[in-house]
TORPADREN-814709 format. One record per residue: x, y, z of N, C-alpha, C in turn; residue in one letter. Coordinates in steps of 0.2 Angstrom, whole numbers, plus 2048, in hexadecimal, padded with zeros to 3 digits. Example, Ala and Ser with C-alpha at 12.3 -4.5 7.8 and 13.67 -1.06 7.14 Angstrom:
residues 2
8427E482783E7EA8278427F0827a
8407F58238447FB824840800827s
***
This chain:
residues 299
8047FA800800800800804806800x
80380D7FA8068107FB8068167FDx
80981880080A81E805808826801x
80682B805802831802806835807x
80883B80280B84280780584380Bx
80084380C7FE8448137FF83E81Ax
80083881780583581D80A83681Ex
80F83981C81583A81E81584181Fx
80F84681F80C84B82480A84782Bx
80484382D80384283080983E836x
80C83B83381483B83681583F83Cx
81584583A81784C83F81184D844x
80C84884380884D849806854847x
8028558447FF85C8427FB861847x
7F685C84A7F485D84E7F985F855x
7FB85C85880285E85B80786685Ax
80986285480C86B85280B871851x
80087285080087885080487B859x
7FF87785E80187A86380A87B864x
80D87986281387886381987E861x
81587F85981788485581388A859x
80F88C85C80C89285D811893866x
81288D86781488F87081A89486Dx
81E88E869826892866827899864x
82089A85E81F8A185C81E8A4862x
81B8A58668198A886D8218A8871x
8248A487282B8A78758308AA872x
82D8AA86A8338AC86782E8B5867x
82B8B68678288BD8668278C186Ax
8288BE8718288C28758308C487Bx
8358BF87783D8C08788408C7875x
8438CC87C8468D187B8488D1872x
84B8D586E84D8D686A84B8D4864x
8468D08628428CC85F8408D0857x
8418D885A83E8DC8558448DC850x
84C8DC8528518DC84D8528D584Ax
84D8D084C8518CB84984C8CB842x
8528C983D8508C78378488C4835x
8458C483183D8C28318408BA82Fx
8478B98298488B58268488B082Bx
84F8B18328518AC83584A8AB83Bx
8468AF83E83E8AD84283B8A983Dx
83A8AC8388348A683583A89E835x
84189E83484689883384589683Dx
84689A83E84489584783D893846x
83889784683289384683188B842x
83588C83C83588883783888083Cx
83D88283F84387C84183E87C848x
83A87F84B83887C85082F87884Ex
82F87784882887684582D86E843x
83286D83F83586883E837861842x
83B86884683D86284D83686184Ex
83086285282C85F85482885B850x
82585B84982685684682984F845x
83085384383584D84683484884Dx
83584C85283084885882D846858x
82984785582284285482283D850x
82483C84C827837845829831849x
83183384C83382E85083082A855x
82B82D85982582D85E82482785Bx
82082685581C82585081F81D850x
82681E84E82981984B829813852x
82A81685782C81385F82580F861x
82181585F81A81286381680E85Ex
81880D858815807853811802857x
8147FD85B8117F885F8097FB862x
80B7FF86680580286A800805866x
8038088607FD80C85C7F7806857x
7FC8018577F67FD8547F27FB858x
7F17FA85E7EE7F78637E97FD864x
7E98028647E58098667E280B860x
7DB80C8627D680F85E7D881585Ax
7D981885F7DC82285B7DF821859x
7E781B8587ED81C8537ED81684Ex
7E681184E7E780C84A7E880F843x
7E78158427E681683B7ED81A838x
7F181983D7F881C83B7FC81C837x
80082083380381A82E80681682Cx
80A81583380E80F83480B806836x
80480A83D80480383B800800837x
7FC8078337F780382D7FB801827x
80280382880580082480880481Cx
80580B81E80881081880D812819x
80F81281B81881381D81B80F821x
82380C81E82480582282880A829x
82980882E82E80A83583480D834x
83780782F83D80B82E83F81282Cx
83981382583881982183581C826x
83281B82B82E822831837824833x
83B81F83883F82183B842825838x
84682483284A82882F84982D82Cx
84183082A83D83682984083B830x
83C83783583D83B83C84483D83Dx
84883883D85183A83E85484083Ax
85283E83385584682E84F84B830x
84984D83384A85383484C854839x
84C84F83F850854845854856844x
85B85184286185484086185B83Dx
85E85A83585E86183285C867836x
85586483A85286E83E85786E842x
85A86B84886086D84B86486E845x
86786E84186E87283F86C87783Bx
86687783986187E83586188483Bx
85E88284185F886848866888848x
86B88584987088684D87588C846x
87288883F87688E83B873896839x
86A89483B86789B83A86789D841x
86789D8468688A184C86B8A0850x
86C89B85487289B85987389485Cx
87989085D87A88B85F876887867x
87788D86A87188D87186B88B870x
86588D86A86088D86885F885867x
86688486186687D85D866876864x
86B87986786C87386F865871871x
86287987685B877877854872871x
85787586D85287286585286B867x
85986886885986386785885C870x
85A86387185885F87885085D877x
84B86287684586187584385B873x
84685886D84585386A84984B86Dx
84D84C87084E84787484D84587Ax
84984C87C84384A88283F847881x
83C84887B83584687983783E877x
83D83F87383C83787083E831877x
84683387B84782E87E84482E883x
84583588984283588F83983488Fx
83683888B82D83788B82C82D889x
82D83188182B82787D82D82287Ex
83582287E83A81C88083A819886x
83981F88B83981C89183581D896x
83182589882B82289D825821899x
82382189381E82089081A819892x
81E81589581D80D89282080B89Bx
82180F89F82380F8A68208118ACx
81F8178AC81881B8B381581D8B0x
80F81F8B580A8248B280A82B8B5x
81182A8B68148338B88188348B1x
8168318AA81C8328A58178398A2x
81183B8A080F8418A08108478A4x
8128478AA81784B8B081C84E8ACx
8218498AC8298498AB8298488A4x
8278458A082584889982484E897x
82085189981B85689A82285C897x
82685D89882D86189682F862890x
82A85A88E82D85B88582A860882x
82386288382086488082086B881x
82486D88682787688B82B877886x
82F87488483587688083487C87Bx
83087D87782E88287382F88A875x
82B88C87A82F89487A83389287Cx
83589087F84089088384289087Bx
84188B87684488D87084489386Dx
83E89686C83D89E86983F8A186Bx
83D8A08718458A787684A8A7876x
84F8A087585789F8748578A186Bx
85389F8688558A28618568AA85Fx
8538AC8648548B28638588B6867x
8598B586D8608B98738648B2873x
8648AE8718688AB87586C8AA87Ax
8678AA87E8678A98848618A6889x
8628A288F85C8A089385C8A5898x
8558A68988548AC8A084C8AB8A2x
84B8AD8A88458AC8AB83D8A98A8x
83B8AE8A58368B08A18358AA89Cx
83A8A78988388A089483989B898x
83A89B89E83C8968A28358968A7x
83289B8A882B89A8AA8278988A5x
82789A89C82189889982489089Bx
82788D89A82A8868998278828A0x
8278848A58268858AC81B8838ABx
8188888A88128888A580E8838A2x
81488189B81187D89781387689Bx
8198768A08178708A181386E8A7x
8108718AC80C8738B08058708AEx
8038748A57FC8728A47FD86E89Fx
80286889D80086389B7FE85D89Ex
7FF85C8A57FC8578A97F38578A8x
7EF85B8AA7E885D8AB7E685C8A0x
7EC85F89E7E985E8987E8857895x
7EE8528967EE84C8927EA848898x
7EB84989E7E88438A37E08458A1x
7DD84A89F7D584C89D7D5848897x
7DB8468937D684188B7D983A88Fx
7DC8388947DD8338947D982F898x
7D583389A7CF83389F7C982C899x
7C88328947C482D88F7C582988Ax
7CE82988C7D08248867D481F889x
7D481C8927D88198947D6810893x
7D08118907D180988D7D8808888x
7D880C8827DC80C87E7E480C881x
7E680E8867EB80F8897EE80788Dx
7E680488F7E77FF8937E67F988Ex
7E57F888A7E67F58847EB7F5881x
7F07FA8817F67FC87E7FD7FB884x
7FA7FA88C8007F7891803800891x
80180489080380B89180180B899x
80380C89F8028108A48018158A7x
7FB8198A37FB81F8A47F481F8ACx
7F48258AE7F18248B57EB8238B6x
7E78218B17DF81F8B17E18198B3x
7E68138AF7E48108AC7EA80A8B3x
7EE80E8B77F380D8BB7EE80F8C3x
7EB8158C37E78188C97DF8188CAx
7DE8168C47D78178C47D68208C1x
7CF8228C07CA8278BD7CA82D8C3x
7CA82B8C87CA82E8CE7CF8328D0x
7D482F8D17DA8328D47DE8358CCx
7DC8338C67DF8398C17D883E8C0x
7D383D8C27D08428C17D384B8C9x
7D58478CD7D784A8D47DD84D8D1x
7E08498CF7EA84C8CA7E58528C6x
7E28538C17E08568BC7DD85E8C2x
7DA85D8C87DA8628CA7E08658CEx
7E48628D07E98638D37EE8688CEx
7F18658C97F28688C67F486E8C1x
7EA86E8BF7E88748BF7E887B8C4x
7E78788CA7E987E8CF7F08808D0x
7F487C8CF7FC87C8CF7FD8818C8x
7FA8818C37FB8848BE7F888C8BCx
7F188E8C07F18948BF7F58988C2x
7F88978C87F989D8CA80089D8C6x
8048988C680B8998C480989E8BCx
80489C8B58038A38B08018AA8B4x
8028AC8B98028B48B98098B48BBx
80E8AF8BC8158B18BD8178B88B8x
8178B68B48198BD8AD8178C18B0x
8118C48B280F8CA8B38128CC8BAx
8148C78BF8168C88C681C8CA8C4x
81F8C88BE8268CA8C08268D08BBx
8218D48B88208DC8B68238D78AEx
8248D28AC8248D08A581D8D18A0x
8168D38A48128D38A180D8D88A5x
8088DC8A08048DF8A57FF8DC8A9x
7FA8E18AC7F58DF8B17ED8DB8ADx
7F08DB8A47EB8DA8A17EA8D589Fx
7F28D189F7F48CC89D7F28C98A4x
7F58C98AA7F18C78B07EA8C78B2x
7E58CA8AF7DC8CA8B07DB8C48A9x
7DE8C48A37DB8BD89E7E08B98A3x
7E68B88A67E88AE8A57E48AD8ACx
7E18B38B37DD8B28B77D98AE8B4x
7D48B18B07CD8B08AD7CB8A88A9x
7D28A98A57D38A18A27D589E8A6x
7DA89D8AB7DA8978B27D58968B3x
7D089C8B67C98998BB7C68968B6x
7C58958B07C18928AB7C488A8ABx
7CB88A8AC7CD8838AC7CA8818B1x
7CE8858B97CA87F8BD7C387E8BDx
7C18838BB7BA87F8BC7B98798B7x
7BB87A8B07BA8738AD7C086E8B1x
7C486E8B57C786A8B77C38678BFx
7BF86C8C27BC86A8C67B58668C5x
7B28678BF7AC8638BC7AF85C8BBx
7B585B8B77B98548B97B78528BDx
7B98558C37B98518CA7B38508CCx
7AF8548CA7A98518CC7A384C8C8x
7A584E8C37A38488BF79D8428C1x
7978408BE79583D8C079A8358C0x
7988318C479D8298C579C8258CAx
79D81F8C779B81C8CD7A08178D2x
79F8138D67A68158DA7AB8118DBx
7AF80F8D37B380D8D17B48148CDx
7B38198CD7B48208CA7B48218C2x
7B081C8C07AF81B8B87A98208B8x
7AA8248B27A38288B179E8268AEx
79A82A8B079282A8AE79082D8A8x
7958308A57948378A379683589Bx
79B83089C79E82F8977A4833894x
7A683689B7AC83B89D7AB843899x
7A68428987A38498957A6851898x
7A785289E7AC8568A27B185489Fx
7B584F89F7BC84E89E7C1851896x
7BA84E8927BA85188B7BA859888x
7B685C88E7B586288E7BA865891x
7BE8648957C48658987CB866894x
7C785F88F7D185F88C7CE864886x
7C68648837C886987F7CA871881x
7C78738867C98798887D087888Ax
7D587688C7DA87488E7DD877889x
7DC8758817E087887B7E087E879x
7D988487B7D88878787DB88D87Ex
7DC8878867DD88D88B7E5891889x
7EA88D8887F088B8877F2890880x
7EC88F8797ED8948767EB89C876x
7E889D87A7E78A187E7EA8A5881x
7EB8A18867F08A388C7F88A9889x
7F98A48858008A48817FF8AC87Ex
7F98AB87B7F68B18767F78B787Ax
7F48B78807F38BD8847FA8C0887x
7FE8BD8878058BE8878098C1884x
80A8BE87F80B8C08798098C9876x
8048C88737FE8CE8737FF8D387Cx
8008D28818018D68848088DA885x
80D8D58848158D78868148DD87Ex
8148DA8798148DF8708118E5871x
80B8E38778098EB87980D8F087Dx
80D8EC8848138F08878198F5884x
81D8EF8808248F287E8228F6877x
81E8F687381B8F986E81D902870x
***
């Protein structure tokens, strides 16, 4: 069976990379000196950090073949439907890492290229390799892969690591718990079917719906960081208020969820799903108001 350029897009995770490329645009737009840098070399960091994470996902892809045919949402991938063989995933995945780290490292700066790459090795050995298929704390300490983005747009551009992208980083790993533990809520037979130990599926519905709020409180307050530290105005601090209180409440709806007392829903996780989609849109958001706030300030 022959393979289609839209499988060897789907490779990359598409879905994945919008949010990915947008954290990065976001760190790279609101890093001091941003306005001198070339349009040429921002749009080529954007570019390499859209790459690398595709790449990431690729090899993701190729590692998690076993589990993905057993799973409802990835049996139609196209490795294991079988439109692209593993090897040709793997090797896809390895030339663009390579190439966006050394693209990175010769359009901006080698600091930029190291983290780039670091990003990608989180994702592939530490996340997929090794806690993926080990605890159901691997979305926790996983969770890092997916930070990496502004800390990238901000070293491509100063070259240098300082506070402020160390707090978005800080952010996005904070709200990946509550976001992935909310869809694994309604997909944890698939996970338990696949010998994944993710925390539904390890703890029960109960105790990760409890993580899902926990979490979320651990994560509002730290988005007014920016503003506490005079990196952003009071405006930017009344939207990430406004969006947190909308989280927890869709995170406290979780928890309270109708269920019965093996903590299985009644509901058909109807809270859960509304959680994780609000989850995506908070995140884009959130980032957005930052963004759009600091352009104004220094404007």
């Amino acid at each position: 069976m022959g393979s289609e350029v839209r499988d060897w897009i789907t490779l990359l995770k598409p879905r994945v990379l919008s949010l990915v490329v947008y954290s990065g645009v976001a760190g790279l737009l609101v890093a001091p000196g941003v306005g001198e840098m070339p349009l040429v070399l921002a749009l080529t960091a954007i570019l390499c950090i859209t790459i690398a994470a595709g790449a990431a996902g690729a090899i993701n892809m190729w590692y998690d073949r076993d589990i993905d045919a057993v799973m409802r949402r990835t049996q139609k991938r196209p490795i294991p439907s079988g439109r692209i063989s593993a090897d040709g995933a793997l090797a896809y995945g390895v030339l663009l890492a390579v190439g966006s780290v050394a693209l990175m490292g010769l359009a901006t700066n080698w600091l930029a290229a190291a983290v780039l790459a670091g990003s990608i090795l989180f994702y592939v050995v530490i996340y997929t390799m090794w806690l993926k298929r080990r605890t159901p704390q691997n979305i926790v300490i996983g969770g890092a892969a997916g930070a990496f983005p502004p800390l990238i747009g901000w070293v491509a551009v100063t070259g240098s690591v300082e506070a402020l992208p160390l707090v978005l980083f800080a952010i996005i790993f904070m709200w990946t718990p509550p976001h992935f533990w909310a869809l694994s809520l309604w997909a944890h037979q698939d996970y338990q079917r696949a010998g994944v130990p993710m925390l539904p599926v390890v703890s029960g519905a109960r105790e990760t719906r409890k993580q899902v709020v926990i979490y979320t409180v651990l994560l509002v307050p730290l988005t007014l960081v920016p503003w506490l530290m005079g990196f952003n105005s009071w405006a930017y601090g009344l939207v990430a208020a406004l969006l947190g209180a909308n989280f927890l409440r869709h995170a406290w709806a979780v928890w309270r969820d109708a269920q019965d007392a093996q903590g299985v829903s009644q509901t058909q996780d109807m809270p859960a799903k509304r959680c994780f989609k609000y989850s995506i849109s908070y995140l884009f958001l959130l980032l957005g108001a930052l963004v759009v706030d600091r352009l104004w300030l220094v404007a």
